[in-house]
C-alpha positions as a Markdown table, in Angstrom:
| # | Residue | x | y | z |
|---|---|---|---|---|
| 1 | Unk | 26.3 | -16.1 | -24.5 |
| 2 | Unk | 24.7 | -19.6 | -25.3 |
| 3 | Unk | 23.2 | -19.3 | -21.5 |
| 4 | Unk | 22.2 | -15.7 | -21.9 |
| 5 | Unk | 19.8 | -16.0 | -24.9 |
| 6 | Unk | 17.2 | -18.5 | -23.3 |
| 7 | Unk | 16.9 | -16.5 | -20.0 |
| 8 | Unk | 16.5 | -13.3 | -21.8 |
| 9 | Unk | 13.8 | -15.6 | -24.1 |
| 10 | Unk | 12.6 | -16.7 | -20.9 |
| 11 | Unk | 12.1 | -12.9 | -19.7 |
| 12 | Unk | 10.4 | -12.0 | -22.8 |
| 13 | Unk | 8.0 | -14.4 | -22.6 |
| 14 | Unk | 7.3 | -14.1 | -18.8 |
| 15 | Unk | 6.9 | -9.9 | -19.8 |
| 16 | Unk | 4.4 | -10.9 | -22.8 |
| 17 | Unk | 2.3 | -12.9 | -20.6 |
| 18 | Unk | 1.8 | -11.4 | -17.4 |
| 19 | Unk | 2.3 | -7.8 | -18.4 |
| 20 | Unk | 5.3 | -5.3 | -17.6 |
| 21 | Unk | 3.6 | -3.9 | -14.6 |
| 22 | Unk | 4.1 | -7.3 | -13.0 |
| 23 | Unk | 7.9 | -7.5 | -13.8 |
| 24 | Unk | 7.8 | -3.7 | -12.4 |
| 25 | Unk | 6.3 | -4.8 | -9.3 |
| 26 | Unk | 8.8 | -7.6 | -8.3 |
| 27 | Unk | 11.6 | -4.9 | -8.6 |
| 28 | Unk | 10.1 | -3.2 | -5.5 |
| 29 | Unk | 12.3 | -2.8 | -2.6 |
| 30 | Unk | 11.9 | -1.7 | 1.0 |
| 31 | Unk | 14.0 | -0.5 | 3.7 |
| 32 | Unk | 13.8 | 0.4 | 7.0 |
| 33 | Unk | 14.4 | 3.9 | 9.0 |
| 34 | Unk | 14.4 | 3.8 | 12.8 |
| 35 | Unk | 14.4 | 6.7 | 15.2 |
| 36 | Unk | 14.6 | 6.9 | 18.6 |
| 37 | Unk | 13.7 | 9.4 | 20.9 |
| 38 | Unk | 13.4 | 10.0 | 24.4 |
| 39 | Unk | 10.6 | 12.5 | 25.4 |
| 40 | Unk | 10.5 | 14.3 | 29.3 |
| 41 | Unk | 6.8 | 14.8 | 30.2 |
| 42 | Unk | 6.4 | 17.1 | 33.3 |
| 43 | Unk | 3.2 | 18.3 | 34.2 |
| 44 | Unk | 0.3 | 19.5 | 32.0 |
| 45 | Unk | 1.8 | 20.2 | 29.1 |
| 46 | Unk | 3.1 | 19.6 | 25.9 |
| 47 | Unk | 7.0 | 18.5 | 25.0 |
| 48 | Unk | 9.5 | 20.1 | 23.0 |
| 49 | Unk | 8.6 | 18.7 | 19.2 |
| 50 | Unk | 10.9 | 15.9 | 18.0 |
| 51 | Unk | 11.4 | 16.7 | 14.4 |
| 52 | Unk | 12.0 | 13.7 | 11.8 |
| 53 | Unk | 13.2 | 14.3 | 8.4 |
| 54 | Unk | 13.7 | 11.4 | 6.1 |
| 55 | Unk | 16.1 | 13.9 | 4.1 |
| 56 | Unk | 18.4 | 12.9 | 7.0 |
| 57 | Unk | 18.6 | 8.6 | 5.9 |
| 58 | Unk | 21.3 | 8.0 | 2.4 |
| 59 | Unk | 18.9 | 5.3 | 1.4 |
| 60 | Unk | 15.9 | 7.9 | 1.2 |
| 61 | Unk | 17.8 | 10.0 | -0.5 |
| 62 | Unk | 19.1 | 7.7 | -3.0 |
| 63 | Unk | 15.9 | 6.6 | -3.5 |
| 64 | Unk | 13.4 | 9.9 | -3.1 |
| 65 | Unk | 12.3 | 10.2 | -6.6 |
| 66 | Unk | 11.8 | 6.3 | -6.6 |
| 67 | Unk | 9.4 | 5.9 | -3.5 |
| 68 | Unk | 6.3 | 4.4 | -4.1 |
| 69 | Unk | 4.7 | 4.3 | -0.8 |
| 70 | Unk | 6.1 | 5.3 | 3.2 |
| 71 | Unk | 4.2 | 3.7 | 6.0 |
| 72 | Unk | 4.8 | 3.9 | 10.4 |
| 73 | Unk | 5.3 | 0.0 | 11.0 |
| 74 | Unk | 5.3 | 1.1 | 14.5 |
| 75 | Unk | 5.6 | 3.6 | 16.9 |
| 76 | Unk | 6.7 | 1.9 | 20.9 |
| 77 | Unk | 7.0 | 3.6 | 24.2 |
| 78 | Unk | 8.0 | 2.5 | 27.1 |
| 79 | Unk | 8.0 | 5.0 | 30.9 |
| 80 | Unk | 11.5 | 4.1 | 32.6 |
| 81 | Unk | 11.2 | 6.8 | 35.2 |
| 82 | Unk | 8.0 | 7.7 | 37.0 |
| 83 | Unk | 8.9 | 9.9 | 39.9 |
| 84 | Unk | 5.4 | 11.6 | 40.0 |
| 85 | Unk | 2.2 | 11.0 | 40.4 |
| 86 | Unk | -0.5 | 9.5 | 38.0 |
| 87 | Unk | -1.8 | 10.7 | 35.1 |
| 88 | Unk | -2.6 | 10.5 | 31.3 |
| 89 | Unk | 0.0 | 10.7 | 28.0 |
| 90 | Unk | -1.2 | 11.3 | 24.4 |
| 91 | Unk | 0.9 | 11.6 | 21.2 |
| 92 | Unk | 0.5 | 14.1 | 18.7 |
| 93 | Unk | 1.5 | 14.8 | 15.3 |
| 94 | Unk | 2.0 | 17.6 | 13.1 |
| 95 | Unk | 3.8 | 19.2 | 10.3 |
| 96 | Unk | 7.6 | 19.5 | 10.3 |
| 97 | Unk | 8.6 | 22.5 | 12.7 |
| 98 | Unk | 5.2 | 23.6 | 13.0 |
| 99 | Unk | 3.7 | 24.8 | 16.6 |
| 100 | Unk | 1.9 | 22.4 | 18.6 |
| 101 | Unk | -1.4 | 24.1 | 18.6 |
| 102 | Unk | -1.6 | 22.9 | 14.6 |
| 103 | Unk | -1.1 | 19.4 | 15.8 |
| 104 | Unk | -3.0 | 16.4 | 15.8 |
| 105 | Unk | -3.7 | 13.9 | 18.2 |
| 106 | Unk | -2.9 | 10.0 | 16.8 |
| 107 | Unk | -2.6 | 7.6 | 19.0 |
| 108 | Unk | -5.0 | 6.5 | 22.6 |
| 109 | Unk | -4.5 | 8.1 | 25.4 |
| 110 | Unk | -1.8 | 6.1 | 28.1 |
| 111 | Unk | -2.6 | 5.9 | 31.8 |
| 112 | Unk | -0.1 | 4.9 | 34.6 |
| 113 | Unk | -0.4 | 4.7 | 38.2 |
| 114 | Unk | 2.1 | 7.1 | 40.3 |
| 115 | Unk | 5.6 | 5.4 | 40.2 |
| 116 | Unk | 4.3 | 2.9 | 37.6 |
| 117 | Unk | 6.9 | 1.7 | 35.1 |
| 118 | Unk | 6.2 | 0.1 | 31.5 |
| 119 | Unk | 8.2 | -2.1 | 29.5 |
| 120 | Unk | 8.1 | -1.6 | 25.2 |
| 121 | Unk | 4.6 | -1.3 | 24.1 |
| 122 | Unk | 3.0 | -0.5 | 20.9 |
| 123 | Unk | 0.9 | 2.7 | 20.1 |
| 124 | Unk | -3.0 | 2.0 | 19.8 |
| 125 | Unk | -3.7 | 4.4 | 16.9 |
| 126 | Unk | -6.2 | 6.4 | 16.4 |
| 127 | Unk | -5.6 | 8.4 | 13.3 |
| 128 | Unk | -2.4 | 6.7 | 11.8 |
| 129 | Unk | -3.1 | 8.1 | 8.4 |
| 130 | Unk | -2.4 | 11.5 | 9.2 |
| 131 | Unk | 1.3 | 11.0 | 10.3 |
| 132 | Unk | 1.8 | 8.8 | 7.2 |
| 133 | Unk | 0.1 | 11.6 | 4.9 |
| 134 | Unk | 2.8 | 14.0 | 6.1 |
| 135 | Unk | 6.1 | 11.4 | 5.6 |
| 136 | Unk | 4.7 | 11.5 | 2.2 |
| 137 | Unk | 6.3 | 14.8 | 1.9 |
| 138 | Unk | 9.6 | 13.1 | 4.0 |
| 139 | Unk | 9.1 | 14.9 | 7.3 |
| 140 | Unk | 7.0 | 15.4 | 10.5 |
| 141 | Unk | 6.8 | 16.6 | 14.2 |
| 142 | Unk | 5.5 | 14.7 | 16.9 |
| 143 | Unk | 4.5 | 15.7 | 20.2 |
| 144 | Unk | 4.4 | 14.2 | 24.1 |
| 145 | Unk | 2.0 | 15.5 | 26.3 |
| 146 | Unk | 1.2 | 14.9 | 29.8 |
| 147 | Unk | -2.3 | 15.7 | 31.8 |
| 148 | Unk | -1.8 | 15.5 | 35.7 |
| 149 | Unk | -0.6 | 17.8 | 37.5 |
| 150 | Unk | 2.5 | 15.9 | 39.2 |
| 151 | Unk | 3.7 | 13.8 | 36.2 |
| 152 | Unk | 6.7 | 13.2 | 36.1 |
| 153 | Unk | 7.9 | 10.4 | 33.5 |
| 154 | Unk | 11.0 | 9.4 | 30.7 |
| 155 | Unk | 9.4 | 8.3 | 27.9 |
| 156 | Unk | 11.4 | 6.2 | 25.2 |
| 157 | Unk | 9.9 | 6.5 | 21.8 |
| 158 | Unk | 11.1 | 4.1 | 18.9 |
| 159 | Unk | 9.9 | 4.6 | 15.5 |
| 160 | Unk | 10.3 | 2.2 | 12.5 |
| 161 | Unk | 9.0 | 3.8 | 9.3 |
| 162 | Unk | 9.1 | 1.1 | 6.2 |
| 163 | Unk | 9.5 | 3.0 | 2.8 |
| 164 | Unk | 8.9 | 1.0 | -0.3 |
| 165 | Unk | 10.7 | 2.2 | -3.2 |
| 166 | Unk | 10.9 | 0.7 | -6.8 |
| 167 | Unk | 14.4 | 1.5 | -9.3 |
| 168 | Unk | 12.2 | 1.6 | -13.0 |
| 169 | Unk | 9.9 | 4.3 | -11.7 |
């Protein structure tokens, strides 16, 4: 008990001079939540959606009514089969299960060559905010599409989405 009174004195102080919404602040805490996905481009046309819901991690929900902000660290693709010809991919995002014709486009356009192969590369965005707006509400569809008439590509997708959450809110 004789070790317990000075840091809580200590605490009080440290709260009465720099203000409760510091002491908040250092409480904050953020996780991780990966997902990967492979999408199959073939063609002009769009891909089946790959639905995320966060409703699907324990730490967001442990955590949902305590989030204080959800941001895409990164969204990486890679092509490990190319067995058409060239062509263009674009990524699009839109709300969970809706169709693609609602959906927005994110990030720049990818070219390749025909039977060029890519290692893991970052998305160039282009509207990042708008996937991020709609985690806000813990879920989202995104989209693959293709433009070429012989494409023909396996596209990995991995997706690391950081979610900052604080236990006093």
């Amino acid at each position: 008990m004789k070790k317990a009174l000075p840091v809580l004195a200590a605490f009080c102080i440290f709260g009465l001079i720099s203000g409760c919404g510091d002491i908040k602040d250092a409480m904050d805490m953020v996780f991780d939540i990966t997902y990967n996905h492979i999408f199959t481009i073939q063609g002009n046309t769009e891909t089946v959606s790959y639905d995320i819901n966060l409703e699907d991690n324990d730490d967001y929900k442990r955590y949902k009514d305590k989030i204080r902000s959800i941001s895409i660290d990164y969204i990486r693709y890679s092509i490990t089969s190319n067995t058409g010809g060239g062509g263009t991919g674009d990524l699009y995002a839109g709300s969970y299960g809706s169709a693609f014709s609602t959906a927005t486009k994110v990030a720049q356009t990818i070219s390749f060559a025909a039977g060029e192969l890519r290692g893991e590369t970052d998305v160039e965005w282009i509207n990042k905010a708008f996937p991020e707006s709609l985690l806000t509400g813990g879920k989202l569809s995104l989209w693959a599409v293709g433009r070429g008439s012989d494409v023909d590509i396996i596209v990995p997708v991995v997706i690391k989405i950081e979610v900052t959450v604080n236990p006093l809110e």
